[in-house]
C-alpha positions in Angstrom: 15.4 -22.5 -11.6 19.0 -22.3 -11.9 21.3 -25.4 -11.5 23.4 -25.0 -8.5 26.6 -26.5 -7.0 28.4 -24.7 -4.5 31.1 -25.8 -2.4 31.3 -26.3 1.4 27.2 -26.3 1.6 26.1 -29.8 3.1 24.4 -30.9 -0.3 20.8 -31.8 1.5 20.2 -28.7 2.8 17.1 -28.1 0.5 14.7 -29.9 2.9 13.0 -28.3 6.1 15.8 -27.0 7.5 17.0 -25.0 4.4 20.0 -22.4 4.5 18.7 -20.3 1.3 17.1 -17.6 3.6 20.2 -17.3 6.2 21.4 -13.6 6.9 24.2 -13.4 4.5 23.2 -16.2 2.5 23.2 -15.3 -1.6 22.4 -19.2 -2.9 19.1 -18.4 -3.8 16.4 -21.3 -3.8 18.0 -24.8 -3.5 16.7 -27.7 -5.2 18.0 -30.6 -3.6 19.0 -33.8 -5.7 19.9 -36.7 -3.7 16.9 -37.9 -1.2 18.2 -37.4 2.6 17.9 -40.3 5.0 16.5 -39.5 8.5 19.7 -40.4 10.4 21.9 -37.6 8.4 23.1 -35.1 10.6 21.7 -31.4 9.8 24.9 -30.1 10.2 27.8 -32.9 10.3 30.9 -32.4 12.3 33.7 -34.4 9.9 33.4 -34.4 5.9 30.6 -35.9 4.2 31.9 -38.8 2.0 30.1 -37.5 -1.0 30.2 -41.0 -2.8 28.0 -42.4 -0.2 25.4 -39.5 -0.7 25.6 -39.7 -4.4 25.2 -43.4 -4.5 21.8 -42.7 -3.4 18.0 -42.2 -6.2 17.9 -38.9 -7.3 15.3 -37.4 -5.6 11.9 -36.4 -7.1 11.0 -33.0 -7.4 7.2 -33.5 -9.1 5.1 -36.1 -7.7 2.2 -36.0 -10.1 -1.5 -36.2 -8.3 -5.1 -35.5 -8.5 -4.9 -32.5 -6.2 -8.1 -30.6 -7.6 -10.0 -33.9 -8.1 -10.7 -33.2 -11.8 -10.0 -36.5 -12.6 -6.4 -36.1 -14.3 -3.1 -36.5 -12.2 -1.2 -33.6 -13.3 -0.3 -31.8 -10.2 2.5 -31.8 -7.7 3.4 -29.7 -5.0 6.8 -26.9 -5.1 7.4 -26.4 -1.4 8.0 -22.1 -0.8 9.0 -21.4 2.5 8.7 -23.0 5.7 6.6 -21.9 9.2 7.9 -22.7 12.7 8.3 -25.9 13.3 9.3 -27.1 10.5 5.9 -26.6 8.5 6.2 -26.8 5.5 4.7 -24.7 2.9 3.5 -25.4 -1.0 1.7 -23.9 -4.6 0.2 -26.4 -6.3 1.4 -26.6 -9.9 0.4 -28.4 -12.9 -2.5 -28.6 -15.4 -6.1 -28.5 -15.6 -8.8 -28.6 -17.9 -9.3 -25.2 -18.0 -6.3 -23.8 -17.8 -3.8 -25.8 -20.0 -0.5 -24.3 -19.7 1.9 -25.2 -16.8 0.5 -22.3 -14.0 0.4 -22.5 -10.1 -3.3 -22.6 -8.8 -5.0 -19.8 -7.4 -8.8 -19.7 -6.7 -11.5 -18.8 -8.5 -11.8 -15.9 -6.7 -7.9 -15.3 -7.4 -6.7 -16.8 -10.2 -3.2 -15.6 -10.6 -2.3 -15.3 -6.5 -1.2 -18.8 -5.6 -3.0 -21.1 -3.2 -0.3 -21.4 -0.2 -1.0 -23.9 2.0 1.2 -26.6 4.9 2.1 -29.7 3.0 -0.2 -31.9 5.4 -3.2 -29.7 4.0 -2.7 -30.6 0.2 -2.3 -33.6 1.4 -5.4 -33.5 2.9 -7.4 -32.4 0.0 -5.9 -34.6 -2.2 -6.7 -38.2 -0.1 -10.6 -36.5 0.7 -13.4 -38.1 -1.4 -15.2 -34.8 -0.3 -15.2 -31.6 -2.7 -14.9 -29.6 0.4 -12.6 -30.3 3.3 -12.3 -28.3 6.6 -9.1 -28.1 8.6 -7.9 -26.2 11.8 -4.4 -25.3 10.8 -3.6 -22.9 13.5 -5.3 -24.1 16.6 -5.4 -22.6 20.0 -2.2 -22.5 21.7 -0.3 -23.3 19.2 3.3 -21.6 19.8 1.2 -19.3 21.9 -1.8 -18.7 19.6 -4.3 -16.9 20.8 -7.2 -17.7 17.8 -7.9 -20.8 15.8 -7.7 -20.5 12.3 -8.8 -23.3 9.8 -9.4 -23.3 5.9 -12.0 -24.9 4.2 -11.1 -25.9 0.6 -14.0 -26.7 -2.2 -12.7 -28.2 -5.8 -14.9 -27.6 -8.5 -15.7 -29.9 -10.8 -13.4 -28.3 -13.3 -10.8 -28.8 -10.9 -10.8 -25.1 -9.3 -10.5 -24.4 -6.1 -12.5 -22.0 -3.5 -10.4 -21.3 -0.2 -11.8 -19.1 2.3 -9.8 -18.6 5.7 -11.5 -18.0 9.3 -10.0 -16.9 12.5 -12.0 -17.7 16.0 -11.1 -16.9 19.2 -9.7 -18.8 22.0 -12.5 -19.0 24.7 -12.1 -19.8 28.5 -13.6 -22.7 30.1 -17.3 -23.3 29.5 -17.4 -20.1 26.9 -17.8 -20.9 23.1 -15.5 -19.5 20.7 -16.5 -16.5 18.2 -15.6 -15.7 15.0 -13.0 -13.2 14.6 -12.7 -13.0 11.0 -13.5 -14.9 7.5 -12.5 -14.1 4.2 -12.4 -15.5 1.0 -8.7 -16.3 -0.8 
């Protein structure tokens, strides 16, 4: 990643509501460097008073965890795009006993295609005391969904991961869902 500053571009942009992928837009990925407060403005109409901003802690791009459960805190999540609604999307990067160079995870299955995953699923996995956790990440509805689709994530005890994806259907009243699809990532 290339170090960055460009003028005229509101300097937290790098957080949900990033300006990287706007038509036009040549920046490239942003990382932002200054935390942002929840009462900044996306898009302020005066100047920013930059001293302000830079007065605040330099925000922190790894936050080392035990992700795959392998008993070693040398994880953290690199956020890669974001879905509607503000969903954020991550890779899981770090270390692990078997692999012991700085790689994003894949699966077993998959070792060199990256495990991408909403923020709040990582998040998940890593506060479960389970190896294998189940969630609906897609459900019915859902910006006008019309399956449910949920993950169900297994660490290994070598800290590997096993990710397979199912898609059901959205049944009518009284009528139980089937299962459109599964596949292993």
């Amino acid at each position: 990643m290339h170090r960055l500053r460009v003028r005229g571009v509101w300097p937290l942009a790098a957080d949900a509501h990033s300006r990287w992928d706007e038509p036009g837009s040549n920046l490239g990925a942003i990382l932002r460097r200054w935390e942002p407060r929840k009462d900044d403005p996306y898009d302020p109409p005066e100047p920013v008073d930059l001293s302000k901003i830079h007065s605040r802690p330099v925000a922190k791009a790894m936050r080392f965890a035990d992700y795959n459960h392998d008993g070693n805190a040398t994880e953290f999540l690199l956020q890669v795009g974001v879905m509607a609604g503000g969903r954020r999307l991550g890779v899981l990067v770090g270390v692990s006993p078997r692999h012991a160079t700085l790689h994003a995870f894949g699966t077993t299955e998959h070792p060199d295609r990256p495990v991408v995953l909403q923020f709040w699923e990582w998040d998940k996995i890593l506060n479960s005391s389970d190896r294998t956790v189940t969630m609906t990440d897609w459900p019915c509805g859902d910006h006008g969904s019309e399956f449910r689709r949920e993950f169900s994530v297994r660490t290994g005890a070598g800290g590997e991961f096993h990710v397979v994806k199912r898609q059901f259907s959205c049944p009518g009243d009284g009528q139980q869902e089937k299962l459109l699809f599964e596949e292993t990532e």
